[in-house]
N, C-alpha and C positions, 0 to 999 in steps of 0.2 A: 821537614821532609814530607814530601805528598805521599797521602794515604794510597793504599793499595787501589783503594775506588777511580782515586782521582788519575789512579796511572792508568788503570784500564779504561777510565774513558779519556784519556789522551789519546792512547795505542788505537782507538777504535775509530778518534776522529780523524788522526794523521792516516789510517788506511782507507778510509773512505776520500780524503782531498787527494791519494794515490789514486783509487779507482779515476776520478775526475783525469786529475794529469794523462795518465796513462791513456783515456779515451780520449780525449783533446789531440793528446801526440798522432793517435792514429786518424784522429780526423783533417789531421794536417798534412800530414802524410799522405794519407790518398787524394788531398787537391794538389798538393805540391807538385805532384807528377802530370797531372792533366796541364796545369799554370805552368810550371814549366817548359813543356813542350808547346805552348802558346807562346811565352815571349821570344822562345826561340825560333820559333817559326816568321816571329815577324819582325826579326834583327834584320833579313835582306831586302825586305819589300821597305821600310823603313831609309835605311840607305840608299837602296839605288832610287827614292823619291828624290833623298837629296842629291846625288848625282844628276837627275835627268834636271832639276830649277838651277843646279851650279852652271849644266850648259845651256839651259836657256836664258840663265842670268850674263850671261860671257856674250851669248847670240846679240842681246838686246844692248849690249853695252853701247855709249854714247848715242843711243839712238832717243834721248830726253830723259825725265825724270822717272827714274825708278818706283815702281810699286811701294806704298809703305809697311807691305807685307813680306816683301823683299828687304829693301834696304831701312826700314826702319823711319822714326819719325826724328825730326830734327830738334824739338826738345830733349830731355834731359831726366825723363821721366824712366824708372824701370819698373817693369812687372817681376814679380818672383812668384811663380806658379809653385806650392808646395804640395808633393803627396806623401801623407800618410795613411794610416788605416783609420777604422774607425772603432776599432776595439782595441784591447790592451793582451798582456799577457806574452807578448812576443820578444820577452830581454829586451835588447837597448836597437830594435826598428825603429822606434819614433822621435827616441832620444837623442840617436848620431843622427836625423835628420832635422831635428830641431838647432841641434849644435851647430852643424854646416849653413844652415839659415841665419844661424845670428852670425857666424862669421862671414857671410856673401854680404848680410845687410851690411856690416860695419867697412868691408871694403868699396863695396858700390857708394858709402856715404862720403867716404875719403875722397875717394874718386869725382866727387862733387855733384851725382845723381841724387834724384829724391827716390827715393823708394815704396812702393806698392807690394803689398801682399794678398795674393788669393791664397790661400790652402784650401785642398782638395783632401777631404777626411776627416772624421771627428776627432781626433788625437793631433792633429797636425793644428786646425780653428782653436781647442781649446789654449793650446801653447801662446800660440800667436795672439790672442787675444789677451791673453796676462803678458808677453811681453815686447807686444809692438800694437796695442789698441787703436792706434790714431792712424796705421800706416793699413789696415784690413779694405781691401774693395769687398768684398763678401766671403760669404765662408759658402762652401759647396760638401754636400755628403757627399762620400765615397761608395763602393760598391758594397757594403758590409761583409766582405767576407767571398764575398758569391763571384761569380764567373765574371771578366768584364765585358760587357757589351761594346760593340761600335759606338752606339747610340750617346755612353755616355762622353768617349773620348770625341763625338762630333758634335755634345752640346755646351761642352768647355770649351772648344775651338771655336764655334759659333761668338760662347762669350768674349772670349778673348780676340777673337778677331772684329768684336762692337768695340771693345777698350780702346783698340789700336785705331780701326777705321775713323773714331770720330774723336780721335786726339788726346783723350785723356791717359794712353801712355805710351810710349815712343819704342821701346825695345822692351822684349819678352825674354825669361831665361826660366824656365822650369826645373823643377831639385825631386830629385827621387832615388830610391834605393836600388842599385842596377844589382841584378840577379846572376852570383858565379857560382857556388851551390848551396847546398843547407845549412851551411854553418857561418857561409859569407855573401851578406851584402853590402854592395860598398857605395854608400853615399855621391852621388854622382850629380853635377853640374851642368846642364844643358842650351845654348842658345839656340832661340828659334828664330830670333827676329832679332836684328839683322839675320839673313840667312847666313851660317856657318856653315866649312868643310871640314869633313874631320881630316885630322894631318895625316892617317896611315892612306889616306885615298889620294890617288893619282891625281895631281892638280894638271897636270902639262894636258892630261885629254879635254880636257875641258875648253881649250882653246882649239880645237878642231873644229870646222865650219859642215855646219847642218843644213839642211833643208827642212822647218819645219809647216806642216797643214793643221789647223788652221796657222796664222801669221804668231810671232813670240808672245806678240803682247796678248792676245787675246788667249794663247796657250795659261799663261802665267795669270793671268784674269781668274782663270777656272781651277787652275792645280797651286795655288800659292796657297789659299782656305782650305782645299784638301792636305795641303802636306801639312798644315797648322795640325790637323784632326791626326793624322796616321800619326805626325811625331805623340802628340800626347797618347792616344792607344797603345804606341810598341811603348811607353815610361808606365803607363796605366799596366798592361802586362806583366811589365816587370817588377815593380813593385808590389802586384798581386804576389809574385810566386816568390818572389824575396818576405814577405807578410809569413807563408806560410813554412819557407824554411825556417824563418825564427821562429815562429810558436813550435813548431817543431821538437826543435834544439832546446828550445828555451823549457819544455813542458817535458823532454827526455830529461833534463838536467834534475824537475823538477821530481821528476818521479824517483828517479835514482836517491836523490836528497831525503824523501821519503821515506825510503827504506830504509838509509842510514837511519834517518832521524827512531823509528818504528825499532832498529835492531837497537837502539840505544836505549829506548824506554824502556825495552822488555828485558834489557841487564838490569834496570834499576827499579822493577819490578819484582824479578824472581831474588834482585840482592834484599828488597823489603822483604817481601815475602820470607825468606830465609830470615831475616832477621827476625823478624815477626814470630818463625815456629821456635826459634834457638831463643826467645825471653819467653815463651810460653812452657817450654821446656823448663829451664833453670825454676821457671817460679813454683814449677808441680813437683820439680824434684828436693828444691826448698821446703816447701811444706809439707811433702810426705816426711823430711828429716825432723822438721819441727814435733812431728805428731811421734 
């Protein structure tokens, strides 16, 4: 049985890993709300990009060969853009997108693709590195934590649209944590390349006849590497503020466990303790009997 010592510095260490939790939870908490209303801000601009390339994709139809930013490269090759974070501590954010990654890779393999890996994050690189080493284009840090900038969703777009332009992979599909609230994100699968429509958007509009200035092709020249960058920014948002609902959650849970754990050492402290004075007792009342 642990000494009375050994329990008070348990009881001393468990409330101080509480202090920790308990500040973490609030530090997550107050970005949660800023990151939040960020990715939600840029669920429409996001969309209606894709809307405005679905009707210029319909414009341009059989007028020659498609952009391969548009429809994709005629190899065989896929990209799988991963984000995660680059810290831990957040329950299972990194782990349900590690999982959804081995099961996209094993169906895209079926499917008779070769497969490529970027992960975007320190948590997402070091996974993928123990279990697809041979299949990594590069590993890219994430934002640590901190707010995300344009900057970096237009320097993964950048990259990814060198991968594509100069052949080394044919079709793009990005994996991230789509953000519904603090206690749920839901692992989400996204094509970029070929361009997709989502099914709840009206496809019949999209065959309406435009007039556009400048001419399609050269529209699509300039907004196809743009919508590359916004798509990655609104998954980069989202998975910022999906990051901070699980630590959240995850560091409420932990704190709470704390306490438990804190109320339980201190029964089995006051039950030594009592034990402790009741054979202290017995052996003084012993000995006065002896005397």
């Amino acid at each position: 049985m642990p000494s009375l010592k050994e329990l008070r510095a348990r009881i001393a260490g468990v409330k101080s890993q509480r202090k920790i939790t308990s500040a973490m939870k609030m530090v997550a908490a107050s970005k949660l709300r800023r990151f939040q209303k960020h990715a939600e801000a840029s669920r429409p601009y996001a969309a209606a990009m894709r809307r405005m390339l679905a009707e210029l994709a319909v414009a341009t139809a059989g007028q020659g060969e498609l952009p391969i930013l548009l429809e994709g490269g005629k190899g065989s090759t896929h990209l799988v853009v991963l984000l995660t974070s680059d810290f831990g501590l957040a329950g299972g954010f990194n782990a349900n997108l590690v999982r959804a990654t081995r099961q996209i890779v094993a169906r895209l393999e079926a499917q008779g693709e070769t497969v490529r890996i970027l992960p975007v994050g320190r948590k997402g690189g070091d996974a993928m590195a123990r279990i697809f080493p041979t299949k990594l284009v590069d590993r890219i840090t994430g934002t640590g934590g901190r707010e995300v900038q344009f900057q970096a969703a237009a320097e993964l777009g950048e990259r990814v649209t060198e991968l594509l332009t100069s052949g080394q992979v044919d079709r793009v599909t990005v994996v991230f944590n789509r953000f519904v609230n603090a206690m749920t994100q839901t692992p989400t699968e996204e094509a970029l390349v070929p361009l997709t429509v989502p099914e709840n958007d009206n496809q019949t509009e999209y065959s309406a006849q435009y007039e556009f200035e400048p001419n399609e092709a050269e529209l699509l020249a300039q907004l196809l590497p743009r919508n590359i960058q916004v798509q990655f920014y609104a998954a980069l948002l989202e998975s910022a503020a999906g990051e901070q609902g699980a630590r959240m959650t995850a560091m409420d849970n932990a704190t709470r466990n704390a306490g438990k754990a804190i109320d339980e050492l201190s029964q089995r402290y006051n039950r030594t303790r009592q034990s402790n004075i009741t054979k202290e007792l017995i052996e003084i009342i012993s000995g006065a009997e002896a005397v």
